[in-house]
PANU-445092 format. One record per residue: chain; x, y, z of N, C-alpha, C, O in turn. Coordinates in steps of 0.2 Angstrom, whole numbers, plus 2048, in hexadecimal, padded with zeros to 3 digits. Layout:
<pts>
   cadena    nx    ny    nz   cax   cay   caz    cx    cy    cz    ox    oy    oz
        A     X     Y     Z     X     Y     Z     X     Y     Z     X     Y     Z
...
</pts>
This chain:
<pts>
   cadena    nx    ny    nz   cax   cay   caz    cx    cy    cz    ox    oy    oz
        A   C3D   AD9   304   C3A   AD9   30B   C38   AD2   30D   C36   ACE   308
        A   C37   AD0   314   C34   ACB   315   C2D   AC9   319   C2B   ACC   31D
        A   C2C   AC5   316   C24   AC4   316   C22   AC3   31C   C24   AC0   320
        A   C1C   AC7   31E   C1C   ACA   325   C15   AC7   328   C11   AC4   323
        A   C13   AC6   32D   C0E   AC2   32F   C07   AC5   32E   C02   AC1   32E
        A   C07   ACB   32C   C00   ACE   32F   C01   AD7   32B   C04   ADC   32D
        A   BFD   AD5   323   BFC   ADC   320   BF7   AE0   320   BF3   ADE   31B
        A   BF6   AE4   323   BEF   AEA   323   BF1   AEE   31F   BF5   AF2   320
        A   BEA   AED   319   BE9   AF2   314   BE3   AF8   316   BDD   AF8   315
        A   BE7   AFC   319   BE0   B03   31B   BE3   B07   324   BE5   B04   329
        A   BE3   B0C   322   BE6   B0F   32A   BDE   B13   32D   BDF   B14   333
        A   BDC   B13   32C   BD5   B14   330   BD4   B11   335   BD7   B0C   336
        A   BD0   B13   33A   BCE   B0E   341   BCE   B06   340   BD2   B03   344
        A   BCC   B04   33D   BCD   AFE   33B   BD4   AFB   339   BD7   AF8   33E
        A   BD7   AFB   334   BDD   AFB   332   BE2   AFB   338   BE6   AF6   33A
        A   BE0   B03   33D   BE8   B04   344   BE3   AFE   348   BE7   AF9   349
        A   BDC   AFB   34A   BDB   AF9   34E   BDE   AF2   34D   BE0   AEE   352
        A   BDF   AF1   346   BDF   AE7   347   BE8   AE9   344   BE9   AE9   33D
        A   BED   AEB   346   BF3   AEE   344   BF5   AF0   34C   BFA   AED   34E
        A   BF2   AF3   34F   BF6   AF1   356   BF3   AEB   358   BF6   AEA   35E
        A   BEF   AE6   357   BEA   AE0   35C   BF1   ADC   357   BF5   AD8   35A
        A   BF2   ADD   352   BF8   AD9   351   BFE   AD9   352   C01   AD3   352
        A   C01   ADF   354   C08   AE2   356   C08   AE0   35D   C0E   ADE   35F
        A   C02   ADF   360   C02   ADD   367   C02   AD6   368   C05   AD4   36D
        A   C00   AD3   363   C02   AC9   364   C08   AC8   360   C07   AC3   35C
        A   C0E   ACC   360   C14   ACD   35F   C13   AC8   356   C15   AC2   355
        A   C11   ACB   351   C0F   ACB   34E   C13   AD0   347   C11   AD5   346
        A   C18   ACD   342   C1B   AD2   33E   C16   AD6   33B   C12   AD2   339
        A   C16   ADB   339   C0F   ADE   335   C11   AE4   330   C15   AE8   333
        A   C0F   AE6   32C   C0F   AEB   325   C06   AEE   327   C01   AEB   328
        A   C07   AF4   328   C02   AF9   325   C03   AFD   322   C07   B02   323
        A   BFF   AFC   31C   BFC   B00   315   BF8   B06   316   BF4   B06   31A
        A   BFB   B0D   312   BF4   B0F   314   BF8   B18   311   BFC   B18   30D
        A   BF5   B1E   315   BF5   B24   313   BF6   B28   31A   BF1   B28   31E
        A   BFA   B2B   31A   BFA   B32   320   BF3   B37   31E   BF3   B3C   321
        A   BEF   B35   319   BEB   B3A   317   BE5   B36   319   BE1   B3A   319
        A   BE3   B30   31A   BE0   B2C   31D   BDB   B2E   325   BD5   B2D   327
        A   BE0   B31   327   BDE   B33   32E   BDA   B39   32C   BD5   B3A   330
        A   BDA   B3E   327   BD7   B42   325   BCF   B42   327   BCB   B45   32A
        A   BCD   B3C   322   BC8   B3A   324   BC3   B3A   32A   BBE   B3D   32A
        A   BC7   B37   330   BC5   B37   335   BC5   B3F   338   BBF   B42   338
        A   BCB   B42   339   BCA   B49   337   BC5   B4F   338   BC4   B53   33C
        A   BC1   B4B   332   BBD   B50   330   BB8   B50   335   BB5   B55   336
        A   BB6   B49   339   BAF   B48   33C   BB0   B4F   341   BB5   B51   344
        A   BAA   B51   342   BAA   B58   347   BA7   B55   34F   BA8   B59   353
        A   BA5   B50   350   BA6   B4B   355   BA3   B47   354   B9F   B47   350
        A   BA5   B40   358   BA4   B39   35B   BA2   B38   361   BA6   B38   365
        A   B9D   B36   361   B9A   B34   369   B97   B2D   36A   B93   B2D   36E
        A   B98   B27   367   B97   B23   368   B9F   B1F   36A   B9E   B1A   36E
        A   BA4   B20   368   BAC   B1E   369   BAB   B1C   372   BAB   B21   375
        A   BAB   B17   374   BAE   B14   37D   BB2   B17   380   BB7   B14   37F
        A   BB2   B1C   386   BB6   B1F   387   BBA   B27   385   BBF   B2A   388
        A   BB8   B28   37F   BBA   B2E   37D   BB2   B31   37B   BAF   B31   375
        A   BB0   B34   380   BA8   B38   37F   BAA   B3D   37A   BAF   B3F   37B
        A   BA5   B3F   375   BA7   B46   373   BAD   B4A   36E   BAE   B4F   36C
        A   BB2   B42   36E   BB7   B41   36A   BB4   B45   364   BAF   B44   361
        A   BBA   B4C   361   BBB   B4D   359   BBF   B48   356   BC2   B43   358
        A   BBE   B49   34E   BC1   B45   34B   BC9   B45   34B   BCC   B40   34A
        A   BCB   B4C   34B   BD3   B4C   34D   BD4   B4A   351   BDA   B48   350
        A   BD2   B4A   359   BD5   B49   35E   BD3   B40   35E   BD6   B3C   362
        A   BCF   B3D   35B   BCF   B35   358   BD6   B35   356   BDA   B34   35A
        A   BD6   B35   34E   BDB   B36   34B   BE2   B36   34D   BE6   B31   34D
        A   BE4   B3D   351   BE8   B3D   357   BEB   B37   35C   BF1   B35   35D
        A   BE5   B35   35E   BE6   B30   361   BE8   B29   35E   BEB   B25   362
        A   BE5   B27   359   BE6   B21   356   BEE   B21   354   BF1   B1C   355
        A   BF1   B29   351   BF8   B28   34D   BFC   B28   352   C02   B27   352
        A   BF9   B29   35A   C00   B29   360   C01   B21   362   C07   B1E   363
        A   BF9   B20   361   BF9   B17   363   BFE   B14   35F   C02   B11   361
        A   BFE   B16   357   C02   B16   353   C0A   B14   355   C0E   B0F   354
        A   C0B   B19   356   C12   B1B   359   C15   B19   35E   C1B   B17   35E
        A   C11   B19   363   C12   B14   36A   C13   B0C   36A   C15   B09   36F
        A   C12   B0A   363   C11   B03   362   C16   B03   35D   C15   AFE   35A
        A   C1B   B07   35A   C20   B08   356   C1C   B05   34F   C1E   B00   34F
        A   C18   B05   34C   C15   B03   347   C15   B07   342   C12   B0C   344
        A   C17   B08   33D   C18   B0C   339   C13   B0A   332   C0F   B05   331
        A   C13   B10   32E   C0E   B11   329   C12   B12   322   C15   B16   321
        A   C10   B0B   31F   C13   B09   319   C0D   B0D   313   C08   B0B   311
        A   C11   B14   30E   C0B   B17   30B   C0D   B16   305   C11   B18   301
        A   C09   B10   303   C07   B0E   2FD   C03   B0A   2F9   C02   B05   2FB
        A   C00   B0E   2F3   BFA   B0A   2F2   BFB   B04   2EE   BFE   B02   2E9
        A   BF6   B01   2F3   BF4   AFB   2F0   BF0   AFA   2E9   BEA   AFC   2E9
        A   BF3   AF8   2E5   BF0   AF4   2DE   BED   AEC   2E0   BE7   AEC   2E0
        A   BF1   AE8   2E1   BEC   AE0   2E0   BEF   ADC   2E7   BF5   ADC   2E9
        A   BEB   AD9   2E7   BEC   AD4   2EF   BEC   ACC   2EB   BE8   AC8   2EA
        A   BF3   ACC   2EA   BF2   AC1   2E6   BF0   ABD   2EB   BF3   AC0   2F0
        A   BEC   AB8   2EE   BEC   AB3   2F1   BF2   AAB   2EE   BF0   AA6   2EB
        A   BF5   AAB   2F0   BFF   AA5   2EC   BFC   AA1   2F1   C00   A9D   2F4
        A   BF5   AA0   2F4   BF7   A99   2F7   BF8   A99   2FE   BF4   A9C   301
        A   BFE   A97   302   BFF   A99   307   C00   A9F   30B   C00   A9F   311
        A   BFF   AA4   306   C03   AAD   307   BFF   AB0   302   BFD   AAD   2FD
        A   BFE   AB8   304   BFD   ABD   2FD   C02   AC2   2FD   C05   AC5   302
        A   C02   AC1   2F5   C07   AC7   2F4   C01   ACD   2F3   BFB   ACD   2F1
        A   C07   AD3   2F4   C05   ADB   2F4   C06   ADF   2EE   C0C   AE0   2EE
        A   C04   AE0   2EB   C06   AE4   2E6   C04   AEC   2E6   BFF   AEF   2E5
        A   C0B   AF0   2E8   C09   AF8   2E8   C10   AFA   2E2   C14   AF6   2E1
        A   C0F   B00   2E0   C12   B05   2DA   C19   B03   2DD   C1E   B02   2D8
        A   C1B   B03   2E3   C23   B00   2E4   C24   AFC   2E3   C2A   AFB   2E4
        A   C22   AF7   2E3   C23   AEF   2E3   C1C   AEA   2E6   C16   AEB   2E7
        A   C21   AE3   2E9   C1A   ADF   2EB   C1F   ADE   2F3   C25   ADE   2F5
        A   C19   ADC   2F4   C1B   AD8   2FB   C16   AD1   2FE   C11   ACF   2FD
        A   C1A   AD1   302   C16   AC8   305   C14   ACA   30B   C16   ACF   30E
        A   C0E   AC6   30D   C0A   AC5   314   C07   ABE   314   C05   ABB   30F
        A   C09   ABD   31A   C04   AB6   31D   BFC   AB7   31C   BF8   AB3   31A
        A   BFB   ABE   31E   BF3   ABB   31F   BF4   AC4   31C   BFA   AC6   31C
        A   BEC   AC8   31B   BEB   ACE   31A   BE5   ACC   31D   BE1   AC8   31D
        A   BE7   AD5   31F   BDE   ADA   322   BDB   ADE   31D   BE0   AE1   31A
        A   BD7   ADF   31B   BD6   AE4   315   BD1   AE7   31A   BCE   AE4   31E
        A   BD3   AEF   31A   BD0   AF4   31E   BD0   AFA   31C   BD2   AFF   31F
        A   BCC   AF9   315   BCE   AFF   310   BC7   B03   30F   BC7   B06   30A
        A   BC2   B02   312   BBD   B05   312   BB8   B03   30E   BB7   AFD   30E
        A   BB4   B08   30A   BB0   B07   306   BAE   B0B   2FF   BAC   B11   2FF
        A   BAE   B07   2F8   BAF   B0B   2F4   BA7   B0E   2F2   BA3   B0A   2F1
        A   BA6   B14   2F2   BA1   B14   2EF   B9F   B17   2E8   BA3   B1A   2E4
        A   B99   B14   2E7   B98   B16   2E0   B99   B10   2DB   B9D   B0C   2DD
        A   B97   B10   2D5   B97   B0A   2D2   B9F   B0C   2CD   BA1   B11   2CD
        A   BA1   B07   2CB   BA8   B07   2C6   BA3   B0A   2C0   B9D   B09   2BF
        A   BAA   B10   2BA   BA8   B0F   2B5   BA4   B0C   2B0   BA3   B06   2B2
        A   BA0   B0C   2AA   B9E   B09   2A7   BA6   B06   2A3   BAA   B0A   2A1
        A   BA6   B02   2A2   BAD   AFE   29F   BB2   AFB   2A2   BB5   AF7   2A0
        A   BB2   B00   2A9   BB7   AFF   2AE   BB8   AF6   2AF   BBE   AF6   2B0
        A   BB6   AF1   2B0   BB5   AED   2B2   BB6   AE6   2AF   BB8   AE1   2B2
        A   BB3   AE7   2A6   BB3   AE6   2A1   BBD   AE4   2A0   BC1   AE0   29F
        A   BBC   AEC   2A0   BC6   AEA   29C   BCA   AED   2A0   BCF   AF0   29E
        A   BC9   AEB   2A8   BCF   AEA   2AD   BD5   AE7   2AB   BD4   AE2   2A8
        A   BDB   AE9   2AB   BDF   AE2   2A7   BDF   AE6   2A0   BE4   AE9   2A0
        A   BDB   AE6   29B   BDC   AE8   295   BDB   AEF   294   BD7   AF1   291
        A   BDE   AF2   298   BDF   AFA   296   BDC   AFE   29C   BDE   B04   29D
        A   BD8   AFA   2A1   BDA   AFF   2A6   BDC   AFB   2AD   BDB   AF6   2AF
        A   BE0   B00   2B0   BE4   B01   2B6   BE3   B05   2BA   BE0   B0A   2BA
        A   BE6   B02   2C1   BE4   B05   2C7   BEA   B08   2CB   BEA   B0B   2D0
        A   BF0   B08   2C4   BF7   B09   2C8   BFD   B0C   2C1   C00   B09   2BD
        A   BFC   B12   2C3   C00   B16   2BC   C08   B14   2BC   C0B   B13   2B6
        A   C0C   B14   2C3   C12   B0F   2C5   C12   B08   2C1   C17   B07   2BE
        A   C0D   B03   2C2   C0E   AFE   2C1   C0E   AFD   2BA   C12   AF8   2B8
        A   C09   B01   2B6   C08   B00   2B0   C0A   B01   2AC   C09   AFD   2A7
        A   C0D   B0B   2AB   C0F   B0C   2A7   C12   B0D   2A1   C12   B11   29D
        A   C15   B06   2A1   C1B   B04   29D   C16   AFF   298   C19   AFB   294
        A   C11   AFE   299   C0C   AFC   296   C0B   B01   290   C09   AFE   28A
        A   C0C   B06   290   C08   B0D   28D   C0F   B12   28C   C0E   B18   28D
        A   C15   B10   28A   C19   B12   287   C17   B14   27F   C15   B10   27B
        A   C17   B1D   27E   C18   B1F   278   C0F   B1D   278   C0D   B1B   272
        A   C0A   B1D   27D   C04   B1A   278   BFF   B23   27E   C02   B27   282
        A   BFA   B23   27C   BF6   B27   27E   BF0   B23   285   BEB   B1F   284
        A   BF2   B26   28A   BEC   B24   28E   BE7   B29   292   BE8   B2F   290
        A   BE3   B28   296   BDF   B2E   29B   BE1   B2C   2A1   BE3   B26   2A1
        A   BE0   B2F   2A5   BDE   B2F   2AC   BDB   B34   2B0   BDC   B3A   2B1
        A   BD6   B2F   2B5   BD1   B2F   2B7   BD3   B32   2BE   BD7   B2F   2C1
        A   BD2   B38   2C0   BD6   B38   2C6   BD2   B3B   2CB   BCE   B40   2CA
        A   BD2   B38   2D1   BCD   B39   2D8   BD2   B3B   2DD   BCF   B3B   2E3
        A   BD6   B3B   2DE   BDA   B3C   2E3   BE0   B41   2E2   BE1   B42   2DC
        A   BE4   B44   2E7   BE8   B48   2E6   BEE   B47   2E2   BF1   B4B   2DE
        A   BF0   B3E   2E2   BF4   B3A   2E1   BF5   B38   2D9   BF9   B35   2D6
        A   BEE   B3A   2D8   BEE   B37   2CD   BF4   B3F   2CD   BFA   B3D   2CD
        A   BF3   B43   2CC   BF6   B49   2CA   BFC   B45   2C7   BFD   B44   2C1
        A   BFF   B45   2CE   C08   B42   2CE   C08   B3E   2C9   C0D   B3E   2C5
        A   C04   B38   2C9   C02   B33   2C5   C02   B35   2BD   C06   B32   2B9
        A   BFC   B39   2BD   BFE   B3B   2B6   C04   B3F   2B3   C05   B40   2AD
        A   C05   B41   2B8   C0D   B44   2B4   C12   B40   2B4   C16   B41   2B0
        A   C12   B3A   2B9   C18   B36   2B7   C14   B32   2AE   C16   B34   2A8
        A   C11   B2F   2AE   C0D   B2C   2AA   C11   B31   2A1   C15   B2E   29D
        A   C0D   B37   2A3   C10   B3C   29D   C18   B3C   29B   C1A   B3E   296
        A   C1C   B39   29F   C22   B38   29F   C24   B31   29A   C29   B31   297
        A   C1E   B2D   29A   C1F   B28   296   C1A   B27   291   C1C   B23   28C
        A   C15   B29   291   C0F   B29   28D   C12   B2E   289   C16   B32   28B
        A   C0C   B2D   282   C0E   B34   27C   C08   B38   27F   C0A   B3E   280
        A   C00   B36   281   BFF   B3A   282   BFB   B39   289   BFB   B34   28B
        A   BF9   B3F   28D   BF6   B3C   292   BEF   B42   295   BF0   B48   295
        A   BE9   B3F   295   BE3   B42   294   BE0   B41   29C   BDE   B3C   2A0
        A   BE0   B49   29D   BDE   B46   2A6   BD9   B49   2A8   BD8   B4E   2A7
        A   BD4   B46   2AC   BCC   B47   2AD   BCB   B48   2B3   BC8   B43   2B6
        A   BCE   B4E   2B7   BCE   B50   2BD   BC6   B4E   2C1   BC1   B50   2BE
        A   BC5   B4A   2C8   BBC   B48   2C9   BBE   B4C   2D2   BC3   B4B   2D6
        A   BB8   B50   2D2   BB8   B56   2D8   BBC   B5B   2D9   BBC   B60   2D5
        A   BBF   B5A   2DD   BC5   B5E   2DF   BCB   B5A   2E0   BCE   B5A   2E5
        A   BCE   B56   2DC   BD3   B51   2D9   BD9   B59   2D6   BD7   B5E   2D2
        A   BDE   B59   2D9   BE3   B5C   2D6   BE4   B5C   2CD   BE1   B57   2CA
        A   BE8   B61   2C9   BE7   B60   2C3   BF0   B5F   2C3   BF3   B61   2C7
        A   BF3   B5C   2BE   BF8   B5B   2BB   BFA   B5F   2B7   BF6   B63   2B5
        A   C02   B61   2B4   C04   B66   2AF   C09   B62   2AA   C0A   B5C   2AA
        A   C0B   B64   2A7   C0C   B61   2A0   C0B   B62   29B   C06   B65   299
        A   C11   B61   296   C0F   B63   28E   C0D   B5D   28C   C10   B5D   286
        A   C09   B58   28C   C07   B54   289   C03   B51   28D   C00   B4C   28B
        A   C00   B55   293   BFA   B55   296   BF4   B58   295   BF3   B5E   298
        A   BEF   B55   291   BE9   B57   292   BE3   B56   298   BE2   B51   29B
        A   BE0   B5E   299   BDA   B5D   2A0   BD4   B5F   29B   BD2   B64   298
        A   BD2   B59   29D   BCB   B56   29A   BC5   B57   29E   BC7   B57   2A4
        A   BBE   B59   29D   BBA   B5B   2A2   BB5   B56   2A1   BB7   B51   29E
        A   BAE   B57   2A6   BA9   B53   2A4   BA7   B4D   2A5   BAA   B4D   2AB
        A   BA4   B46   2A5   BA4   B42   2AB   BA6   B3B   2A5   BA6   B3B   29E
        A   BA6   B37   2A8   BA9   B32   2A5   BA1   B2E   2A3   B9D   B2C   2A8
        A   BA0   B2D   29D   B9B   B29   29A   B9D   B20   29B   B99   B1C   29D
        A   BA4   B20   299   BA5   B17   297   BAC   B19   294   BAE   B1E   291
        A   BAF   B14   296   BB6   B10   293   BB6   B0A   28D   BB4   B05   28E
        A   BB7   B0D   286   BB5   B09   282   BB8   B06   280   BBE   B09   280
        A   BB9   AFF   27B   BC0   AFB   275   BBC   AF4   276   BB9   AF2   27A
        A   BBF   AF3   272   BBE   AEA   26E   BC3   AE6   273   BC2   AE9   278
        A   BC6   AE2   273   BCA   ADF   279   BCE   AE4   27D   BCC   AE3   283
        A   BD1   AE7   27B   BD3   AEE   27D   BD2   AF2   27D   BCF   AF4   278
        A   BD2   AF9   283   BD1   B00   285   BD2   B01   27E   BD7   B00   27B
        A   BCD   B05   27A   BCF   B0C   272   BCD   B12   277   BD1   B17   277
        A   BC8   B14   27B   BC4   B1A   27B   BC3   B1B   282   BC3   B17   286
        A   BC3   B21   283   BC0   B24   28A   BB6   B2A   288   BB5   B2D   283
        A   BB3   B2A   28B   BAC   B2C   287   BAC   B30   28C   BAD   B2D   292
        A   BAA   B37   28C   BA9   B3C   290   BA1   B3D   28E   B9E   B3A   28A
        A   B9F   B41   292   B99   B44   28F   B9A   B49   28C   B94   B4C   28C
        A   B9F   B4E   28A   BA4   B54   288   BA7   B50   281   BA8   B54   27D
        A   BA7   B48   27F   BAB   B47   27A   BB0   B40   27D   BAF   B3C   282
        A   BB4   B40   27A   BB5   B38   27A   BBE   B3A   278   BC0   B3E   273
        A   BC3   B36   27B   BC7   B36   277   BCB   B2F   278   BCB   B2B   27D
        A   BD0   B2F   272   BD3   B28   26F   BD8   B26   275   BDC   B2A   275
        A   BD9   B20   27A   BDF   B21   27D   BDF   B17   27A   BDB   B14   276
        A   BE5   B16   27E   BE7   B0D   27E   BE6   B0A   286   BE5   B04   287
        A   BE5   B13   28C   BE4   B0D   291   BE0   B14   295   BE3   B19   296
        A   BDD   B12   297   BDA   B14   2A0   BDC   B13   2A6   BDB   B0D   2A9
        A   BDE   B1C   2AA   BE2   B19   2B0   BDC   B1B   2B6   BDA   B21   2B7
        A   BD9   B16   2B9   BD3   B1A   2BE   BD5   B19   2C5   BD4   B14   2C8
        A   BD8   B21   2C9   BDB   B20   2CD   BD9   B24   2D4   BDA   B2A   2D5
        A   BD5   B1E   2D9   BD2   B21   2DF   BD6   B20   2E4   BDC   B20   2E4
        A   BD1   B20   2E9   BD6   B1E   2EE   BD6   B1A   2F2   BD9   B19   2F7
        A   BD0   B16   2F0   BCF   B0E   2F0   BCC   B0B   2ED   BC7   B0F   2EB
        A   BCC   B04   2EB   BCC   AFF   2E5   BC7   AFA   2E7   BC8   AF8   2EC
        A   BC0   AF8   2E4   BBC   AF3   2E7   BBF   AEE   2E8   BC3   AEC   2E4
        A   BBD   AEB   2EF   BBF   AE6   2F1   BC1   ADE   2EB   BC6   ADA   2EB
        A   BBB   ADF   2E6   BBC   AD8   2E0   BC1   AD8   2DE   BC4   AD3   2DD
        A   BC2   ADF   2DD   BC8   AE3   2D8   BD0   AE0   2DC   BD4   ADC   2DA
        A   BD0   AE3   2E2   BD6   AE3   2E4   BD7   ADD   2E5   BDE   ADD   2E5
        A   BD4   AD8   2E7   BD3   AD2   2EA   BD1   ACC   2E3   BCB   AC9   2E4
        A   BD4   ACA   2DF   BD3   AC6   2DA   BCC   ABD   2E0   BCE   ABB   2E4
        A   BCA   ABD   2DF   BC5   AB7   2E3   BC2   ABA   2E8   BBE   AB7   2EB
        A   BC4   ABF   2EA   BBF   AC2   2F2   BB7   AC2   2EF   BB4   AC5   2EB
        A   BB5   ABC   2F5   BAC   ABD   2F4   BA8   AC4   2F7   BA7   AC6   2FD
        A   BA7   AC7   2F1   BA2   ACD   2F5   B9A   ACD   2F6   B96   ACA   2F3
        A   B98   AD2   2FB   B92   AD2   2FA   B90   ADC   2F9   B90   AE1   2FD
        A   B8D   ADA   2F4   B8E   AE3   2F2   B92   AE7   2F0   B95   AE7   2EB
        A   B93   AEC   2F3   B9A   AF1   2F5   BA0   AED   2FB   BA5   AF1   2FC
        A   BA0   AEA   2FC   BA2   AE6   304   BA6   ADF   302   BA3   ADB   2FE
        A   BAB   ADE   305   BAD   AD6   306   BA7   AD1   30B   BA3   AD2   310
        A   BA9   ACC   308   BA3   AC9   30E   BA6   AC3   313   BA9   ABE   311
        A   BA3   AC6   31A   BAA   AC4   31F   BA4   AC0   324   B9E   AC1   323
        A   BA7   ABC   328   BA3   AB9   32C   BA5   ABC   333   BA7   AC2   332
        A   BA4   ABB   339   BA4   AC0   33F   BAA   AC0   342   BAB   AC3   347
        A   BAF   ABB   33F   BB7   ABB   340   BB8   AC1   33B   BBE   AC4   33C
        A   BB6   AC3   336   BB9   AC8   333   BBC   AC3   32C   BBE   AC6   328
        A   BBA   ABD   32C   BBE   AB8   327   BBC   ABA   320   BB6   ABD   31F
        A   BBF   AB8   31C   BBA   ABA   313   BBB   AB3   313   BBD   AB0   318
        A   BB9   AB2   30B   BB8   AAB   309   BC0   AAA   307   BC1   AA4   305
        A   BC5   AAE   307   BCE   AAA   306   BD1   AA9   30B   BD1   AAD   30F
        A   BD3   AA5   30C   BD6   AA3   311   BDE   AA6   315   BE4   AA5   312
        A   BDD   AA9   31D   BE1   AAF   31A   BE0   AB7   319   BE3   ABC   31B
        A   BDC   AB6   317   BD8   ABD   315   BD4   ABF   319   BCF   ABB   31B
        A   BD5   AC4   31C   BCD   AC7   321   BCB   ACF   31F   BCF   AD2   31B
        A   BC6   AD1   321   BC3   AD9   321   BC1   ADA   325   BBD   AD6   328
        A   BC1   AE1   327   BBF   AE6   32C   BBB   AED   32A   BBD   AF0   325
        A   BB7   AEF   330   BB8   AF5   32E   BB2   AF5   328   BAF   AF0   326
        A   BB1   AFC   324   BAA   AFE   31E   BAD   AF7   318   BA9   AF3   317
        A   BB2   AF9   316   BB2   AF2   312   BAD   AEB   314   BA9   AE9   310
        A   BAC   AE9   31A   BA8   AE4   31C   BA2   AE5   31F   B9E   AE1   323
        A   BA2   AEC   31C   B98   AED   31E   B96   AF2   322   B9A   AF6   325
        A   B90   AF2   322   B8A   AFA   327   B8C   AF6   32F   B8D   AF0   32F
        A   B8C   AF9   333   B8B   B01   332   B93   B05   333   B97   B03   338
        A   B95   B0B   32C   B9A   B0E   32D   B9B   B12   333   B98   B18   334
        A   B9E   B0E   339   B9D   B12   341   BA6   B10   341   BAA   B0B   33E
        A   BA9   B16   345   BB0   B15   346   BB3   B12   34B   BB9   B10   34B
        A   BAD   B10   350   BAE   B0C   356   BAE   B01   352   BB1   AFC   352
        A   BA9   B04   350   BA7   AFC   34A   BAC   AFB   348   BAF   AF6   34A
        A   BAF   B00   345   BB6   AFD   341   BBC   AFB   344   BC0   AF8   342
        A   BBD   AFF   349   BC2   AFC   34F   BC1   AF8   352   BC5   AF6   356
        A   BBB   AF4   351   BB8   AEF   353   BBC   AEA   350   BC1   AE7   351
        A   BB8   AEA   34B   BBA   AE4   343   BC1   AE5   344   BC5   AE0   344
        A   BC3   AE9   345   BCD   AEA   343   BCF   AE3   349   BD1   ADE   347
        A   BCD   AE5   350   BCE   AE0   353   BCE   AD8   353   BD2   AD3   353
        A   BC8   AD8   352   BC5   AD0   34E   BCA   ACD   34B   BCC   AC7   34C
        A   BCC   AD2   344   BCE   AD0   33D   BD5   ACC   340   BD6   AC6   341
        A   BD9   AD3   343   BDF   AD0   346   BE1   ACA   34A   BE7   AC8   34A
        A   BDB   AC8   34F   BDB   AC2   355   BDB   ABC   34E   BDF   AB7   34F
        A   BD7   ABC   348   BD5   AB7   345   BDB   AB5   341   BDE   AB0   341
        A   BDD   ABA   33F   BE3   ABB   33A   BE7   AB6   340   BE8   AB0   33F
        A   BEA   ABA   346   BEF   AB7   348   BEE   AAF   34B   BF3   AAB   34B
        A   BE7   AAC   34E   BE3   AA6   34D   BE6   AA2   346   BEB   A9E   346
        A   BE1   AA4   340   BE6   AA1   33A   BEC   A9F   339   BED   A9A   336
        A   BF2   AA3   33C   BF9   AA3   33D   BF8   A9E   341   BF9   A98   33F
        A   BF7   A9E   346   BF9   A98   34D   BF6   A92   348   BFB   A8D   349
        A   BF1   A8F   344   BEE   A8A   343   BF2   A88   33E   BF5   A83   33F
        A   BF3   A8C   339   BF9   A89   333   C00   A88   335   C03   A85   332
        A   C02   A8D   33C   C08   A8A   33E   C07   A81   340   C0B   A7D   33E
        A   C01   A7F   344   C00   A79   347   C01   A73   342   C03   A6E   343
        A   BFE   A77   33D   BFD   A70   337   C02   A6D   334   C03   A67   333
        A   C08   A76   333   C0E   A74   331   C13   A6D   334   C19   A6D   332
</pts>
């Protein structure tokens, strides 16, 4: 594929906001993200601060955002995102199908909460992953877990079980369960990720067992995480009032970039990001 002017990671108000402000300054663009996304919005039982739409539900938001959608032929690219490289002039994308390129990125992927694992952080890289696609051939014939928070680990660990000898899965809320004869569903809460250079151990509070790697799979990735050098400040990228982070190229919107989580806020920032985004573009074509 070719490398496209303008990639938003997050379909959320923020995300469709700076995704149409860039479709509209004729602008090539990739949006990331989930049909289950809008879900979210969804749920809200009303909104009454949104400009022009008094009393708005969350569906008939929602509704409205995927027509805007539509009307602007912009299409929704469903796949997750693992890691954002900064090459310099461009970032590459890295999702379970492949990679791709962008001039500049929006990250509009909300806000992770809750702290990482105890280990998670530790032996990212060595033993644990955010991407069962990406990795799994890491763990041919070896024994891993997976962590799964979403409806999407399921599938996850069943393809996984396809190549792993064993695969141990620790269903968290109401996360779908997996089937398999070499699937095990594990109860109980996750204590720590343990090993010497490498993943050995997953530690439940139920018991512990032997794997080679840990798969921890939400449905979004801290900002540090996904963004190798992204300056953050807490849970949050840390953006200046263009929406800019500290790389160059990079911008954030929307809960990733702080209080207050307001849906109107974030189609704010959506906007912003993309004016700045396509700003950058104009400055680095000039230099050229």
């Amino acid at each position: 594929m070719d490398r496209v002017n303008v990639a938003i990671i997050g379909n959320g108000p923020a995300g469709i906001s700076a995704a149409i402000t860039a479709k509209a300054r004729n602008k090539s663009i990739l949006l990331f993200g989930s049909s289950k996304a809008s879900a979210k919005v969804e749920k809200a039982h009303q909104i009454n601060n949104y400009p022009g739409l008094p009393a708005v539900s969350g569906s008939e938001l929602a509704a409205a955002l995927n027509r805007h959608l539509e009307q602007m032929e912009i299409t929704l690219t469903e796949e997750q995102i693992s890691k954002v490289y900064a090459m310099g002039d461009y970032y590459m994308i890295q999702t379970a199908a492949g990679m791709y390129e962008a001039d500049t990125v929006i990250l509009a992927t909300g806000v992770v909460m809750g702290k990482p694992l105890q280990g998670e952080n530790e032996f990212l890289g060595r033993g644990v992953s955010y991407c069962a696609t990406c990795d799994a051939m890491f763990y041919k014939n070896k024994p891993v877990a997976v962590i799964g928070y979403n409806e999407e680990a399921a599938s996850e660990a069943e393809f996984l079980a396809s190549v792993c000898s064993q695969v141990y899965y620790l269903p968290v809320g109401k996360a779908a369960v997996p089937s398999g004869d070499n699937i095990t569903i594990l109860s109980g809460k996750v204590q720590s990720i343990n090993g010497d250079r490498t993943v050995n151990e997953l530690q439940l509070d139920s018991g512990s067992v032997t794997v080679d790697g840990v798969f921890v799979l939400r449905d979004a990735v801290a900002p540090e995480t996904l963004v190798p050098g992204l300056e953050i400040d807490g849970a949050h990228a840390k953006v200046d009032l263009q929406m800019r982070t500290n790389l160059p190229g990079l911008f954030a919107c929307g809960d990733i970039a702080g209080l207050p989580y307001q849906y109107i806020k974030s189609a704010g920032q959506g906007n912003t990001a993309a004016l700045s985004a396509v700003s950058y573009l104009s400055e680095k074509k000039q230099k050229q």
